[in-house]
C-alpha positions in Angstrom: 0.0 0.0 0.0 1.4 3.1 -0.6 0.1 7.1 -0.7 -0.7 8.6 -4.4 1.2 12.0 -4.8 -1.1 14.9 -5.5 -0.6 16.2 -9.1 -1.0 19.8 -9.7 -4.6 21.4 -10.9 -4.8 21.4 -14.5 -7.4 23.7 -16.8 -9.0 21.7 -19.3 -8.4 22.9 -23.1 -10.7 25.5 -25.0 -10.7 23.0 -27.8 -12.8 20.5 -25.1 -14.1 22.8 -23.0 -15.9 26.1 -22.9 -15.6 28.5 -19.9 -13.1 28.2 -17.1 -13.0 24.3 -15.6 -10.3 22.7 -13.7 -9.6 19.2 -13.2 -7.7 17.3 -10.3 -6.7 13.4 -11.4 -7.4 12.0 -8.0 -6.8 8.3 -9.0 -5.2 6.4 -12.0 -4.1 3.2 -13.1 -1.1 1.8 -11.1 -0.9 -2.0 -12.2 -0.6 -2.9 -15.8 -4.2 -4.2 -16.0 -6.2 -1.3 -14.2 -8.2 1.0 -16.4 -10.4 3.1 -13.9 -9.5 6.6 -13.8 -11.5 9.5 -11.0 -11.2 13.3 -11.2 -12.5 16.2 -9.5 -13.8 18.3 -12.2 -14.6 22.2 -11.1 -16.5 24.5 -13.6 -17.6 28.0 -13.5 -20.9 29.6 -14.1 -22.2 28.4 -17.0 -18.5 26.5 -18.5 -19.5 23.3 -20.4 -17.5 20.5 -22.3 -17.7 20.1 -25.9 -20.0 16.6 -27.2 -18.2 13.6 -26.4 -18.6 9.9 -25.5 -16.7 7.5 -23.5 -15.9 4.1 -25.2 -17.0 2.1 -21.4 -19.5 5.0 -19.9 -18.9 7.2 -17.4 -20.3 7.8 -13.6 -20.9 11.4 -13.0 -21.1 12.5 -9.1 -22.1 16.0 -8.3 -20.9 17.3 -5.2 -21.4 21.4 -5.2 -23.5 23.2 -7.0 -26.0 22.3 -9.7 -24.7 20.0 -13.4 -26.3 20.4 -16.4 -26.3 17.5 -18.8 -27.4 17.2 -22.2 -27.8 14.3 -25.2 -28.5 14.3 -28.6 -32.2 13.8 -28.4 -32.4 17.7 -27.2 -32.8 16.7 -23.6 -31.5 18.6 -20.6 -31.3 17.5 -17.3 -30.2 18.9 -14.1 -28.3 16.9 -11.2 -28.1 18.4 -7.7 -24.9 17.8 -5.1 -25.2 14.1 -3.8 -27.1 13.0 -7.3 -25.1 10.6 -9.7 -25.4 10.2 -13.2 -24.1 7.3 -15.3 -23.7 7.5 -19.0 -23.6 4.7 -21.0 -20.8 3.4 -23.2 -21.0 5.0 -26.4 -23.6 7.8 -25.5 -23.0 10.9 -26.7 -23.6 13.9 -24.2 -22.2 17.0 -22.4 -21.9 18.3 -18.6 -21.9 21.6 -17.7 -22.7 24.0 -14.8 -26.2 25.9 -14.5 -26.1 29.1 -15.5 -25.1 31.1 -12.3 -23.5 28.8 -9.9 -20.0 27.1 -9.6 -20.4 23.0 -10.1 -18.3 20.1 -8.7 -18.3 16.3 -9.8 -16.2 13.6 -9.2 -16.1 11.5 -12.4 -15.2 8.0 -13.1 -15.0 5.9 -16.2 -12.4 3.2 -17.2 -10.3 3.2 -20.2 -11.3 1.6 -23.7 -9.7 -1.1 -24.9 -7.4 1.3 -27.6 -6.8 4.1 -25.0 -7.3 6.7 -27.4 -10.8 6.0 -28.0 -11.7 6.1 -23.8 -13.2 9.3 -24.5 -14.2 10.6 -28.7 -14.1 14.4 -28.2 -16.5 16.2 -30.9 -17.9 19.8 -31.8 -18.8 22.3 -29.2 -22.3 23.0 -27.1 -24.5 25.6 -28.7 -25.7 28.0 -26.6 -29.3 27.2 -27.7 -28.3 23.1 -26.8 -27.1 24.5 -23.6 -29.9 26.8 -22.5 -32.4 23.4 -23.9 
């Protein structure tokens, strides 16, 4: 057993990302044959990813504030601190905070089988996709 150096906060890229969020890699494979990664992810008022899917899902768990997540059919849905939200493998969506207030989550998903295709990063969030 052994104690997991901290690694410094990083902000995500404007080509993922739009709006100030932060991310803080708070587990990652040690052994050859893990794939499960976790981050705290920290966005401001009203910062949102781009579209994207994740090649084995992804657990979404909101701990401050209010997470706004979206999915190709044009729905919008809001998760409150201590709400989770999984995503399944191949689902194309988007997480953002509500307009007004910071938002926390703690996200986990494991990596695919060719680690470049854990997560498929597409175009940005509209505003109108955003707003629903």
């Amino acid at each position: 057993m052994r104690i997991i150096p901290n690694t410094p906060t990083v902000k995500n890229p404007p080509e993922q990302f739009l709006g100030a969020v932060w991310v803080d890699a708070l587990a990652v494979p040690q052994e050859g044959d893990q794939r499960a990664t976790m981050a705290k992810v920290r966005f401001a008022p009203g910062a949102r990813t781009a579209w994207h899917s994740h090649a084995r899902g992804q657990y979404l768990h909101v701990t401050d504030g209010v997470a706004r997540l979206g999915s190709r059919d044009g729905t919008v849905i809001e998760v409150h601190a201590g709400q989770t939200l999984y995503t399944p493998p191949g689902e194309d969506h988007w997480h953002a905070s509500a307009p007004g207030c910071f938002m926390e989550h703690i996200a986990l998903l494991e990596s695919g089988d060719d680690p470049a295709e854990t997560t498929i990063w597409k175009e940005h969030v509209t505003d109108a996709e955003y707003h629903g």
